[in-house]
N, C-alpha and C positions, 0 to 999 in steps of 0.2 A: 837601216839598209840591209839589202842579202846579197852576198858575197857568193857571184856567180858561180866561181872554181867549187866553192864547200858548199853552199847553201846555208855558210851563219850569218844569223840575223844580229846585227849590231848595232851600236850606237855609239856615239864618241860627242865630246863638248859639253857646255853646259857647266853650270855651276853644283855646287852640295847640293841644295835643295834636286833641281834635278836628277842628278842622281839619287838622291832619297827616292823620288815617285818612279823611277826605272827600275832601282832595286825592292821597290816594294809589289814592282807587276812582272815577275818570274825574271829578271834581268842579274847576272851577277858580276859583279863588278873585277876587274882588272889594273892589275897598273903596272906595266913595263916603260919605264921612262913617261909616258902621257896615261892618260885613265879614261880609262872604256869601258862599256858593258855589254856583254851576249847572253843572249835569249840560254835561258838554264835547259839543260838538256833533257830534263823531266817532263817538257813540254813537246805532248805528241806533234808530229807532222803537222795533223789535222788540224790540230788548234795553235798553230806558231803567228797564224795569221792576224786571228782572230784578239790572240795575248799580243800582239806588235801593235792593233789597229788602239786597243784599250790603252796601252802607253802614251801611244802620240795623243789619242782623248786627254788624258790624264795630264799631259805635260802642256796643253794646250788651254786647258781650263786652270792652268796655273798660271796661268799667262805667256807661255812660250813660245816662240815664232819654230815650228818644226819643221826639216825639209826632211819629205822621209817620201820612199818608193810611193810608187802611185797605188803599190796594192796594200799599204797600211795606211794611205791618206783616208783622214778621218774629217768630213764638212758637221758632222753635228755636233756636242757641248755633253758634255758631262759635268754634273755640279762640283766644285771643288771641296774635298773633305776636307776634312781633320784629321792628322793623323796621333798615334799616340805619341810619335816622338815631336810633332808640332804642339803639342798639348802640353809635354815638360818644359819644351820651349818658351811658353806661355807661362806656365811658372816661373820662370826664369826674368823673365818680365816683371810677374808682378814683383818680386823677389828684389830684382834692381830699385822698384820703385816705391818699397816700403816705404808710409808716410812716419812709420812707427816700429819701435820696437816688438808690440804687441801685435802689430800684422806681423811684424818680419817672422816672428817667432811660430803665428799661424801659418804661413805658409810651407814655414821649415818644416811643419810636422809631416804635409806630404810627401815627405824623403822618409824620415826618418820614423813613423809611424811602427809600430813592432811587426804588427802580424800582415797589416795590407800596406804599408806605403811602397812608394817606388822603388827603395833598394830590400825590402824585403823580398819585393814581387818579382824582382828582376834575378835574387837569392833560387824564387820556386822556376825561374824561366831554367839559369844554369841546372839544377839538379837535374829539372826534366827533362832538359838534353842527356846529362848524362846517364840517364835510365833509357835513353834510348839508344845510347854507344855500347851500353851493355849485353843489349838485344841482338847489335851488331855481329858480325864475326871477322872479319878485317883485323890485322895484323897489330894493327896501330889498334885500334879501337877502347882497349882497357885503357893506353895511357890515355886516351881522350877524353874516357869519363875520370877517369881520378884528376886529370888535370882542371876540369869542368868544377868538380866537388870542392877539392883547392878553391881553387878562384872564390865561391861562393864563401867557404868557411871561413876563409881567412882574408884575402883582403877585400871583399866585399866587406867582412863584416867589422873590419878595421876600419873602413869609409865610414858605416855606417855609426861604429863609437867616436869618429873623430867629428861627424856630422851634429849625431847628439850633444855633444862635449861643447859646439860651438853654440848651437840651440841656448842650453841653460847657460852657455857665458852670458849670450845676451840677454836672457832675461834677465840675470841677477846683476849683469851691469847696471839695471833700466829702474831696479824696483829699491824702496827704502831700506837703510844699512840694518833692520832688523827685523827685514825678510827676507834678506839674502839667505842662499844655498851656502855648504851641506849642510845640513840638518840630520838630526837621527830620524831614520826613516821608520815610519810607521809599523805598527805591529803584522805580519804576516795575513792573507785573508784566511779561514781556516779551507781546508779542501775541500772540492764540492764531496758529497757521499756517491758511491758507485755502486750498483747494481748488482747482485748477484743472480744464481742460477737459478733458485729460488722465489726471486722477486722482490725479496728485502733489502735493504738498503742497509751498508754498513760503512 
């Protein structure tokens, strides 16, 4: 609805899930005693309409009964996506319903995968914020990227060795007493050779 005195455009009720699909269509989320969300203030005049009309699409095609102003009533359908955070959720699923150790184990790799799983990639989201606090010039701003950097280095990446840790417990819970872990681990692979200015490889 728009709030004749200001002209903000808000929204109030609803469960997580809807507020996921509000905050993921320029809405940003509030909580003084009840929880709400207004139309983020990045979004011109022009198009407050148009970002309000795609919301109620959005929350509609989720199955949600909307009452909303007659100038964001939306009669047509939009297909219901995917999102990525309904996607982990969906891990989380199969995860509950491992029939085995050896799914369970596959699926844990998608957290804990080194260079692409979820909490690495979620490691490249924080940095990338804070390359962009740097860019910044606001008062706060430095502590916001170092606070950002933090997070990622250290206890993201403490998730992510506790996350590991639990991975190979189960496998080696699962597998016979002389193939259990640690083991000495294998020789080093040698380093790929790198290019010089010249063109040879050393």
């Amino acid at each position: 609805m728009r709030d004749l005195a200001t002209g903000l455009i808000s929204a109030s009720g609803g469960d997580g899930l809807a507020h996921g699909i509000l905050e993921r269509t320029f809405f940003l989320r509030e909580t003084h005693r009840v929880t709400w969300h207004r139309l983020s203030p990045t979004i011109s005049p022009e198009d407050e309409r148009t970002v309000a009309r795609v919301a109620v699409a959005r929350l509609q095609a989720a199955g949600y009964r909307v009452l909303a102003d007659a100038e964001f009533a939306w009669d047509g359908t939009e297909t219901r996506y995917v999102t990525t955070g309904r996607e982990i959720e969906n891990l989380a699923g199969r995860i509950r319903e491992a029939a085995s150790v050896d799914d369970l184990t596959y699926e844990l790799a998608e957290l804990t995968a080194t260079h692409d799983g979820i909490l690495a990639s979620l490691g490249h989201v924080l940095h990338a914020l804070a390359d962009v606090y740097d860019r910044l010039s606001g008062p706060t701003d430095p502590r916001w990227g170092a606070r950002l950097r933090s997070s990622a280095e250290h206890e993201l990446r403490l998730l992510a060795a506790q996350l590991q840790s639990v991975r190979n417990n189960l496998a080696d819970r699962s597998a016979p007493p002389g193939r259990r872990g640690p083991r000495i681990p294998p020789p080093a692979l040698p380093a790929p050779s790198t290019s010089t200015a010249s063109g040879r490889t050393r």
